[in-house]
DOVEX-515579 format. One record per residue: residue number from 1; residue in one letter; x, y, z of N, C-alpha, C in turn. Coordinates in Angstrom, 3 decimals, decimal comma. Each point is the difference from the previous one (the first is absolute). Layout:
{NUM "A" {X Y Z} {X Y Z} {X Y Z}} ...
***
This chain:
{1 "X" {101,169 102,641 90,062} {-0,588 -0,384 -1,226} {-0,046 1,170 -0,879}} {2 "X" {0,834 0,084 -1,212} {0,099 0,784 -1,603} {-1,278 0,358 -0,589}} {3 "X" {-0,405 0,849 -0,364} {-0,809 0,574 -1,587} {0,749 -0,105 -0,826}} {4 "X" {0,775 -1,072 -0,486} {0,494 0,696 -1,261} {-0,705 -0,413 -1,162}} {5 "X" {0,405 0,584 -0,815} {-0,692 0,108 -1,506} {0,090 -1,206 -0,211}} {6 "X" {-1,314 -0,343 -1,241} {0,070 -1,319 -0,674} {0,293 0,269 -1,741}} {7 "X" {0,507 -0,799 -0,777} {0,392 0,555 -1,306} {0,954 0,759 -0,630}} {8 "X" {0,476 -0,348 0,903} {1,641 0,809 -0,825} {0,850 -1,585 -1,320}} {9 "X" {0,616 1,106 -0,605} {-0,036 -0,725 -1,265} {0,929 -1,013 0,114}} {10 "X" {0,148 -1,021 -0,857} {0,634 -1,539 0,314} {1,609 -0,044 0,105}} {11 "X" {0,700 -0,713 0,849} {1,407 0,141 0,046} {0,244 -0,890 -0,323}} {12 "X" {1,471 -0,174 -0,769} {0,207 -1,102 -0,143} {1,405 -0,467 0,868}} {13 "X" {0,467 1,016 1,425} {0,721 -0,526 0,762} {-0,359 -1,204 0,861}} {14 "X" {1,029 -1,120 0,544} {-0,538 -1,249 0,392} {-0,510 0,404 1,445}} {15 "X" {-0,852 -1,412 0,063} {-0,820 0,469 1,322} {1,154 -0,657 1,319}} {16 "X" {1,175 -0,244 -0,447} {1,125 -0,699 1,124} {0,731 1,103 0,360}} {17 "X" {-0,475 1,087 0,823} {1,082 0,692 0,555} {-0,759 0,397 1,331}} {18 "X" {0,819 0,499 0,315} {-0,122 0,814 1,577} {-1,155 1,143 0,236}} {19 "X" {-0,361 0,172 -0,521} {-1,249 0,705 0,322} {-1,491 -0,836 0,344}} {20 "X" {0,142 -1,228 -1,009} {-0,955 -1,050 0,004} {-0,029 -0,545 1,333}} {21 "X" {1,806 -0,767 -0,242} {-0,131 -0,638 1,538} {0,009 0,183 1,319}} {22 "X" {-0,691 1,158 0,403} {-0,176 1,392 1,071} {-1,115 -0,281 0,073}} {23 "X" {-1,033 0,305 -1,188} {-1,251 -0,407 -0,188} {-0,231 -1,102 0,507}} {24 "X" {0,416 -1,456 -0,170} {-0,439 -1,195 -0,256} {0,587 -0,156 1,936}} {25 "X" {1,499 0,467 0,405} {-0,335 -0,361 1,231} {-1,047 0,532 0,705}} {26 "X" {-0,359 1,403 -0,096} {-1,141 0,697 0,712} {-1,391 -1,133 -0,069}} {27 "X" {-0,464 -0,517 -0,876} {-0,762 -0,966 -0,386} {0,177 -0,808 1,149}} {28 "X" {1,373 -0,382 -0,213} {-0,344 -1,119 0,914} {0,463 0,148 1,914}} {29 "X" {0,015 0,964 -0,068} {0,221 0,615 1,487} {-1,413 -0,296 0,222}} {30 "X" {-1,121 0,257 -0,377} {-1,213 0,036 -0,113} {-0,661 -1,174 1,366}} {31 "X" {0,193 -1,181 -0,218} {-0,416 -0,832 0,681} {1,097 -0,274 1,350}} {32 "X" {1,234 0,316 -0,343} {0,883 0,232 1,191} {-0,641 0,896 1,176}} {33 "X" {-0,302 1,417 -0,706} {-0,814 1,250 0,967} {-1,203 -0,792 1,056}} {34 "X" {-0,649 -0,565 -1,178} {-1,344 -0,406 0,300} {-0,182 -0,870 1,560}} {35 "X" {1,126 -0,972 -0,270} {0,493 -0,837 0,818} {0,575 0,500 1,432}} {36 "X" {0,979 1,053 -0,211} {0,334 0,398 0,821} {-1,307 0,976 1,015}} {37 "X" {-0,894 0,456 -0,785} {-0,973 1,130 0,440} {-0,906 -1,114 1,050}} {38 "X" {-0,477 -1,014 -0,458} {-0,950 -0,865 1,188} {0,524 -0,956 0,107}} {39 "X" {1,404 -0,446 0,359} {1,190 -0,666 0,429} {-0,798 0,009 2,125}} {40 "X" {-0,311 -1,021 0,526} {0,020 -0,207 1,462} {-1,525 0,773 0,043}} {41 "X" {-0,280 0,825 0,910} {-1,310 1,055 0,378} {-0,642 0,519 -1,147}} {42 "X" {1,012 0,584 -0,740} {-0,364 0,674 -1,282} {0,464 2,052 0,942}} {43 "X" {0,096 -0,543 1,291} {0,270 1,352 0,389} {1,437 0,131 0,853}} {44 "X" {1,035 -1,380 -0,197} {0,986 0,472 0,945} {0,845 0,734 -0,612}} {45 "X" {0,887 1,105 0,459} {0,869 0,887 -0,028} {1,120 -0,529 -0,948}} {46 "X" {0,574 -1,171 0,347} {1,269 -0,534 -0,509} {-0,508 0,094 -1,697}} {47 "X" {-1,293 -1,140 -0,480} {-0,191 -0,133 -0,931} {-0,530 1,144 -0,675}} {48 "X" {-0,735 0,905 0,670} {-0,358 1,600 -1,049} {0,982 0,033 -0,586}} {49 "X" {1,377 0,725 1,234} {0,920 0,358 -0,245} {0,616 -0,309 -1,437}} {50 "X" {0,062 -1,407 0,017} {0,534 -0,582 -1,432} {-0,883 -0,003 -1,169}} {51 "X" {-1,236 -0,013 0,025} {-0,780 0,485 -1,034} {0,471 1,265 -0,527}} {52 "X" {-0,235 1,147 1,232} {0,248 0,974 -0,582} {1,287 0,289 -0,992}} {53 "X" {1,539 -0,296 0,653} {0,697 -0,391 -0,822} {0,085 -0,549 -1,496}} {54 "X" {-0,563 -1,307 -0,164} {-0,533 -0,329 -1,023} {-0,698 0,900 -1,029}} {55 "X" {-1,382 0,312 0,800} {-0,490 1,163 -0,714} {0,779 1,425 -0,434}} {56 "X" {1,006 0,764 0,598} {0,565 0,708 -0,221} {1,453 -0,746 -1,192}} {57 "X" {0,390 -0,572 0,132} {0,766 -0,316 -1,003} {-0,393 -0,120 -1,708}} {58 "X" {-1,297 -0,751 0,451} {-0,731 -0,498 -1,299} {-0,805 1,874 -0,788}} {59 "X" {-0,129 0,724 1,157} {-0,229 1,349 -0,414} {0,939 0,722 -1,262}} {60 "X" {1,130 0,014 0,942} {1,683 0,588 -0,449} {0,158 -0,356 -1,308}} {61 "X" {-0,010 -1,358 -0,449} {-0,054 -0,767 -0,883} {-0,683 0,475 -1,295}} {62 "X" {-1,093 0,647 0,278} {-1,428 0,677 -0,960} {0,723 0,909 -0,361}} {63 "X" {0,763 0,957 0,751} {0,554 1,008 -0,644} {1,147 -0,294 -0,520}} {64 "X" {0,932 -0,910 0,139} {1,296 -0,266 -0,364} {-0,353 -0,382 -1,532}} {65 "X" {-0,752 -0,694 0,039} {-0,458 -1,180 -1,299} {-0,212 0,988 -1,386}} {66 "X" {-1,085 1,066 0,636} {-0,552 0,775 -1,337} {1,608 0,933 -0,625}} {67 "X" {0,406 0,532 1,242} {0,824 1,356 0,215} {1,343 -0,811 -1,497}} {68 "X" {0,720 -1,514 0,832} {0,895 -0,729 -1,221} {-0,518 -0,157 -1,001}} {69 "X" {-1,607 -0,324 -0,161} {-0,804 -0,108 -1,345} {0,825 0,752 -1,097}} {70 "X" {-1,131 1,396 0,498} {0,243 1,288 -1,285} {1,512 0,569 0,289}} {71 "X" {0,863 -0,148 0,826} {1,016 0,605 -0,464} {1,265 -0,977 -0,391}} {72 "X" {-0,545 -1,030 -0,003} {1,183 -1,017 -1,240} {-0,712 -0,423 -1,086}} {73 "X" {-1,541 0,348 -0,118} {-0,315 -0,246 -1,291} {-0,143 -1,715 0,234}} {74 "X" {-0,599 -0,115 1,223} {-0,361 -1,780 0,378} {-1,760 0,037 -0,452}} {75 "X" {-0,547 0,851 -0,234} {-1,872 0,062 -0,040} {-0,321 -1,603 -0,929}} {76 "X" {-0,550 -0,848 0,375} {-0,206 -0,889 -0,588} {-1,594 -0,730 0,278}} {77 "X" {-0,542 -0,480 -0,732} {-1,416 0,103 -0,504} {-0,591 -1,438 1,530}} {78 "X" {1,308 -0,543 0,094} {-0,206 -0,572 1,693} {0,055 0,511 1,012}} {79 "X" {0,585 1,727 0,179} {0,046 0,032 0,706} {-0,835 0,901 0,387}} {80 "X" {-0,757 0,519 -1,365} {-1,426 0,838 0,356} {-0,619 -1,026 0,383}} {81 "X" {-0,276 -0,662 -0,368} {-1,042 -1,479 0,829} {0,264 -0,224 1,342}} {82 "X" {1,252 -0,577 0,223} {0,233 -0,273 1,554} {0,237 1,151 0,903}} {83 "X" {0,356 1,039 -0,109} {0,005 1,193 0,815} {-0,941 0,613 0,656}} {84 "X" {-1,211 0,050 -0,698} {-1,545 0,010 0,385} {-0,329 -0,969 1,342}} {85 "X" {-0,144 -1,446 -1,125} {-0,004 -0,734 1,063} {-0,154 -0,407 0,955}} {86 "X" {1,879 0,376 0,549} {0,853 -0,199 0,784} {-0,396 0,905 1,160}} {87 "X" {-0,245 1,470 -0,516} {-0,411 0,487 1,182} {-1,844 0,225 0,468}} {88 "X" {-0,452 -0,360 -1,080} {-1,710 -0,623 0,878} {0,003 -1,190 0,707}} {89 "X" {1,039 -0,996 -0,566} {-0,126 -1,065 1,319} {0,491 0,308 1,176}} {90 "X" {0,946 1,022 0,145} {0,728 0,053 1,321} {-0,591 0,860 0,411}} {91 "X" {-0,897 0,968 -0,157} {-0,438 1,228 0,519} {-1,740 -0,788 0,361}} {92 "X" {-0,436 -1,132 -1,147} {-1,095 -0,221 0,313} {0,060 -1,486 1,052}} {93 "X" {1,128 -0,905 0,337} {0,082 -0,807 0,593} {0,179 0,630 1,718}} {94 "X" {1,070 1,237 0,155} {-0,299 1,058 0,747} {-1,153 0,443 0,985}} {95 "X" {-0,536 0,383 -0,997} {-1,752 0,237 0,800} {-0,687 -0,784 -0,159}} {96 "X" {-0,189 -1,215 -0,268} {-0,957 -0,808 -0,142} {0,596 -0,597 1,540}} {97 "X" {1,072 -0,523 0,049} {0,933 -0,827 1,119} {-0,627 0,849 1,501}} {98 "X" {0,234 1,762 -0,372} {-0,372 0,891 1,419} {-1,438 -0,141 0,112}} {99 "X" {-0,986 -0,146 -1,070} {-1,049 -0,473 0,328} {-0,225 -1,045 0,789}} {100 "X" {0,501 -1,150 -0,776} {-0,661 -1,244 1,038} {0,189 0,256 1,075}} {101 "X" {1,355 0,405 0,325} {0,226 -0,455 1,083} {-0,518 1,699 1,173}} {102 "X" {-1,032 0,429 -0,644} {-0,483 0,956 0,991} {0,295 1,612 0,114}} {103 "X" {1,332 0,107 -0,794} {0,440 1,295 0,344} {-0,318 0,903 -0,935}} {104 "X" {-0,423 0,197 -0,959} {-0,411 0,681 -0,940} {-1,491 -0,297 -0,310}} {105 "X" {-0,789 0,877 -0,186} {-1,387 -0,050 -0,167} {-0,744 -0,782 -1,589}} {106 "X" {-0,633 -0,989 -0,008} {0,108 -0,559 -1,285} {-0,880 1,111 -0,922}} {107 "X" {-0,381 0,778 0,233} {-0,399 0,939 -1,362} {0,882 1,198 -0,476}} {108 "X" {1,151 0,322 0,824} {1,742 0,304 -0,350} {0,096 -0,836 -1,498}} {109 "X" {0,571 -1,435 0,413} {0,544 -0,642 -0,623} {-0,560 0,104 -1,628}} {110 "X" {-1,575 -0,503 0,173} {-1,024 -0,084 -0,953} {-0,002 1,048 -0,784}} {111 "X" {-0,122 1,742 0,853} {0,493 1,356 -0,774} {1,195 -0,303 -1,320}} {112 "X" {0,955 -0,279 0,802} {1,431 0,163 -0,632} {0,237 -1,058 -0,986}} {113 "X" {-0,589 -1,540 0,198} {0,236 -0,574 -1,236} {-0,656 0,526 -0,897}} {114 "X" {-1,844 0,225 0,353} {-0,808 0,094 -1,293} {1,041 1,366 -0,878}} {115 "X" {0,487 0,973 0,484} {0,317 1,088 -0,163} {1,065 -0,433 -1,086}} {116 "X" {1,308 -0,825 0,064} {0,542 -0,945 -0,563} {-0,107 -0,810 -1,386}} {117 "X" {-1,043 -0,826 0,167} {-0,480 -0,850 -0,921} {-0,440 1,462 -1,081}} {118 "X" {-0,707 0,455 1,014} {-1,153 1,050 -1,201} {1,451 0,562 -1,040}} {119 "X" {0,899 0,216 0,676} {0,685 1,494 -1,020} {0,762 -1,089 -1,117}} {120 "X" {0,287 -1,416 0,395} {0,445 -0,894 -0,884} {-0,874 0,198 -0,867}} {121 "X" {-1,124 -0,429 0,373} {-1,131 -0,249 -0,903} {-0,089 1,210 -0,861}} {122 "X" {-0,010 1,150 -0,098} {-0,253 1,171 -0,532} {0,842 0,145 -0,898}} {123 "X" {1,459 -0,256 0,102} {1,207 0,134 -0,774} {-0,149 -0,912 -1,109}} {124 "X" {-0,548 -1,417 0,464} {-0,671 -0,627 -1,612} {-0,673 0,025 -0,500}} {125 "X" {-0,851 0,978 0,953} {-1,736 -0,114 -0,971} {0,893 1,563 -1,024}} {126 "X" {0,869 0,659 0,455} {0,115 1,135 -1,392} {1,618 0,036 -0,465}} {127 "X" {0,634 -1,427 -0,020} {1,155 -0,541 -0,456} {-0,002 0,392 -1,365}} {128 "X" {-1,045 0,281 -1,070} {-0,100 -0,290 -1,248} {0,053 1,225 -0,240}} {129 "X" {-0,559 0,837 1,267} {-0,218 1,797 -0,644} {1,341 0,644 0,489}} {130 "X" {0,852 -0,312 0,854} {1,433 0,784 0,607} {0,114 -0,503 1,691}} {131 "X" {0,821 0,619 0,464} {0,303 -0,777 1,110} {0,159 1,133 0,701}} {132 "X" {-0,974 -0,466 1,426} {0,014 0,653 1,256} {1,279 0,411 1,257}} {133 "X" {0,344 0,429 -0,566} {1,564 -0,054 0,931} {-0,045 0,509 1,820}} {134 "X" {1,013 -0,794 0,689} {-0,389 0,785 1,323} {0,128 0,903 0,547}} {135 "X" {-1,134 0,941 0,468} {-0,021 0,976 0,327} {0,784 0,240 1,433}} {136 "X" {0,459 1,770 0,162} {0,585 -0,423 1,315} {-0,671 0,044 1,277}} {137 "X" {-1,476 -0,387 -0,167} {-0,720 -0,048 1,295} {-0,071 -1,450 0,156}} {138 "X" {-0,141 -1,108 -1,260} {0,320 -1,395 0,310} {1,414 -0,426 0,630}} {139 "X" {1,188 0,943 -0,319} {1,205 -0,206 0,893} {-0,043 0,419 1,641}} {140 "X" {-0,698 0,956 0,212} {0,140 0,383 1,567} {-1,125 -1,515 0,296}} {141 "X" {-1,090 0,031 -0,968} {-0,884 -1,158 1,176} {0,863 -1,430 -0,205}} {142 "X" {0,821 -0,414 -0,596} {0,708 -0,766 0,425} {1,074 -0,087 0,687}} {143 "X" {0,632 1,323 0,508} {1,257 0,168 0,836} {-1,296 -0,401 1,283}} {144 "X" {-1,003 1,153 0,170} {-1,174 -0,293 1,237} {-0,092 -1,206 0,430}} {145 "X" {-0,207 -0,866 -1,296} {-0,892 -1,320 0,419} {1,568 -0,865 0,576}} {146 "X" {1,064 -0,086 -0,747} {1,117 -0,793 0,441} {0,362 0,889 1,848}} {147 "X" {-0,154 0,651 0,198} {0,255 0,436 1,040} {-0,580 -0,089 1,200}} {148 "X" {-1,396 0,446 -0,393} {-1,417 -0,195 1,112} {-0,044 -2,164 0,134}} {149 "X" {0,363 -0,300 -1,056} {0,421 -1,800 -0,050} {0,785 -0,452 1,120}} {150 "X" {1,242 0,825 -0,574} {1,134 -0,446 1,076} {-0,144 -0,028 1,705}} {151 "X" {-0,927 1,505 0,224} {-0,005 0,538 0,975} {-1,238 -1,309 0,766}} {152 "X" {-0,746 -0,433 -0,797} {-1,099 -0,909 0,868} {0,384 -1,670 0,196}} {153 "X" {1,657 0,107 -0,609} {0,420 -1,865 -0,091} {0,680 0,605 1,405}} {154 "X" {0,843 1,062 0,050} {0,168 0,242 1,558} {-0,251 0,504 1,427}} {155 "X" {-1,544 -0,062 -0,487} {-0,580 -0,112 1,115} {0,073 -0,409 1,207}} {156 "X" {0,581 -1,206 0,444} {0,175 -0,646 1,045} {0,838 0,044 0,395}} {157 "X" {0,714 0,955 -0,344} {1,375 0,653 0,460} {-0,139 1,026 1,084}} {158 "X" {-1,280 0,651 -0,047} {-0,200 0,576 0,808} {-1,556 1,039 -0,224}} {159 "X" {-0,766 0,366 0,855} {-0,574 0,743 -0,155} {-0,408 1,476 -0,704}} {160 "X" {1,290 0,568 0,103} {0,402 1,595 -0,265} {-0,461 -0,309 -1,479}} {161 "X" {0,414 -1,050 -0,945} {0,051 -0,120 -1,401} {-1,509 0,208 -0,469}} {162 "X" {-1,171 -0,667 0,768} {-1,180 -0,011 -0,446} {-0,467 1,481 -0,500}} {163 "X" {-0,182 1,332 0,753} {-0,309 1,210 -0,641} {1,484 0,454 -1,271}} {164 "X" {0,767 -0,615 -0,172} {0,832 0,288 -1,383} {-0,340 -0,804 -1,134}} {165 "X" {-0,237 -0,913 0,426} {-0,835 -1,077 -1,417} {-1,067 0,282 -0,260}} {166 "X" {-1,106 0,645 1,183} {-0,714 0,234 -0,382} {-0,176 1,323 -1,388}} {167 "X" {0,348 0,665 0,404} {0,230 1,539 -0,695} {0,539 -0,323 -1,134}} {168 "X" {0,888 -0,854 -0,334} {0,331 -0,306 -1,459} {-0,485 -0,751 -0,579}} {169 "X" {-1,174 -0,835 0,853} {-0,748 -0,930 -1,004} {-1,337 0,845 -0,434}} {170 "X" {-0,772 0,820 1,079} {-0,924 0,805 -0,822} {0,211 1,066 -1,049}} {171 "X" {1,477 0,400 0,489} {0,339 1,107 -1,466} {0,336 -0,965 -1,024}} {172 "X" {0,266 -1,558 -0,223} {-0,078 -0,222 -0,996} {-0,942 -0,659 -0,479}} {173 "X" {-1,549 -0,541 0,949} {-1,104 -0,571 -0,955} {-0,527 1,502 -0,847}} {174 "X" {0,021 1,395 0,628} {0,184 1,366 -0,296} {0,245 0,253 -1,431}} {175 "X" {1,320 -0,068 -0,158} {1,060 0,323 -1,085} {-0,518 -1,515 -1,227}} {176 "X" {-0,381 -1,149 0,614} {-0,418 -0,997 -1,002} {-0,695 0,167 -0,791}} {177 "X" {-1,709 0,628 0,889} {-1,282 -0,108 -0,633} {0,172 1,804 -0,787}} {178 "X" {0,811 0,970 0,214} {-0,075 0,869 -0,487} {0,593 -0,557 -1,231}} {179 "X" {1,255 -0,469 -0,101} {0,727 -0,281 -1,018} {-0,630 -1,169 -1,011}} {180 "X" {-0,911 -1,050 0,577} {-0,860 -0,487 -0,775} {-0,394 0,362 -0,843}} {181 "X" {-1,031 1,021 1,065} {-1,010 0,675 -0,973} {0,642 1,198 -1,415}} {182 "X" {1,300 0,267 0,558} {0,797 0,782 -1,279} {0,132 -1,088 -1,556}} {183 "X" {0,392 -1,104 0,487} {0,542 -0,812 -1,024} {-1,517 -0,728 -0,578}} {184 "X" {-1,449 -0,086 0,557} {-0,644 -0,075 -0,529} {-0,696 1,128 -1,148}} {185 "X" {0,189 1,239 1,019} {-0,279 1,509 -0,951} {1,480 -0,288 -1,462}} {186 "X" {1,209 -0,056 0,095} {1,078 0,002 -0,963} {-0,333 -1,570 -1,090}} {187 "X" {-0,753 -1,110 0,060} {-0,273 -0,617 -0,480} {-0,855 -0,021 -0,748}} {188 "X" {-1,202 0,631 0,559} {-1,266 0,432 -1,082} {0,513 1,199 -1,086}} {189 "X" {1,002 0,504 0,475} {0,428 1,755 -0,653} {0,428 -0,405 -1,148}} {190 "X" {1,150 -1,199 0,183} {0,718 -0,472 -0,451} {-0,685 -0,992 -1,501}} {191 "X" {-0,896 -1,142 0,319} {-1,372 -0,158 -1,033} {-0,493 0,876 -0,499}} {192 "X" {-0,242 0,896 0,283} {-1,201 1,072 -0,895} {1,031 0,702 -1,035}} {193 "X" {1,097 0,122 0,795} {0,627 0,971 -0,969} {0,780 -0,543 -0,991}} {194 "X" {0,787 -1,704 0,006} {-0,035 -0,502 -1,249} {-1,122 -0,685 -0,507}} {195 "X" {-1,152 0,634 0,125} {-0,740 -1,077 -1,164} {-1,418 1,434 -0,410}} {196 "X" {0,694 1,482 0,408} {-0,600 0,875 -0,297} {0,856 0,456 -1,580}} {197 "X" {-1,253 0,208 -1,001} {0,293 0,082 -1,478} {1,161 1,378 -0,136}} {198 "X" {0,826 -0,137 -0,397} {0,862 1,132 -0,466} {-0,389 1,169 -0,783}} {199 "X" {-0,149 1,263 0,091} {-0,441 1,224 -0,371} {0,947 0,813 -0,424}} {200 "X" {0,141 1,040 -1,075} {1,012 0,532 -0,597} {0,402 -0,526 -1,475}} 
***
């Protein structure tokens, strides 16, 4: 799941190309993953296996999507919308899914969405004053979180995996709530200082 910026200025390239529809399949890998993740036990091997897959493809995808964006000049005002999205449902269908079904601790999950929602939320509450762009501590906690993810859908693959998921999921509730709390400090900075009177 992306930080990226909200508010970049309007395109008028169409929203029918290949960068979109990367996006829109990742979307819908979404309930495929889901399916596959508590498919039988919710813990046999065969079906992780293919979650994880799933999940790793629909990852790949996040980066393919933005990367064709900006360098054919595809940025389109759908696909700041669905790109977001695309990867809070799959990152938040993800841990919600390892929750139920036991393997992830439900105040993990709860951390990382509120953490989520909040920085959305922040980017519109100061849309009007400039735009919060992502920092590169929101990129490592989402390489973290897609990783420490992956590492707990394959779990039942074997034991050895549990202390490696672990370690990348606490360095990234870590790297979240630090990076939160940055983009809440860069949001207030960000208010005060356009709506502080001009001097000179």
């Amino acid at each position: 799941m992306t930080d990226d910026p909200i508010g970049d200025p309007p395109s008028a390239v169409s929203a029918w190309n290949i960068a979109n529809a990367l996006t829109v399949f990742r979307l819908a890998l979404v309930p495929v993953f889901l399916v596959a993740l508590v498919a039988g036990t919710g813990h046999e091997t065969r079906w992780r296996v293919l979650a994880f897959v799933v999940f790793a493809i629909a990852s790949v995808t996040d980066r393919i999507d933005g990367d064709i964006a900006r360098r054919r000049g595809l940025v389109t005002e759908f696909g700041k919308l669905a790109d977001p999205i695309a990867d809070k449902a799959l990152i938040g269908a993800a841990l919600i899914g390892l929750s139920g079904l036991g393997d992830l601790p439900w105040w993990i999950t709860v951390v990382m969405l509120v953490r989520e929602v909040g920085v959305t939320v922040l980017r519109f509450w100061v849309i009007r004053h400039g735009v919060i762009p992502a920092s590169r501590g929101g990129k490592v906690k989402t390489l973290l979180q897609g990783v420490a993810t992956g590492f707990f859908v394959l779990l039942p693959v074997g034991s050895w995996i549990e202390p490696i998921a672990w370690t990348f999921m606490i360095a990234a509730v870590i790297v979240a709530l630090l990076t939160g709390a940055d983009y809440v400090a860069r949001a207030f900075r960000l208010r005060r200082q356009s709506t502080a009177p001009a001097t000179g």
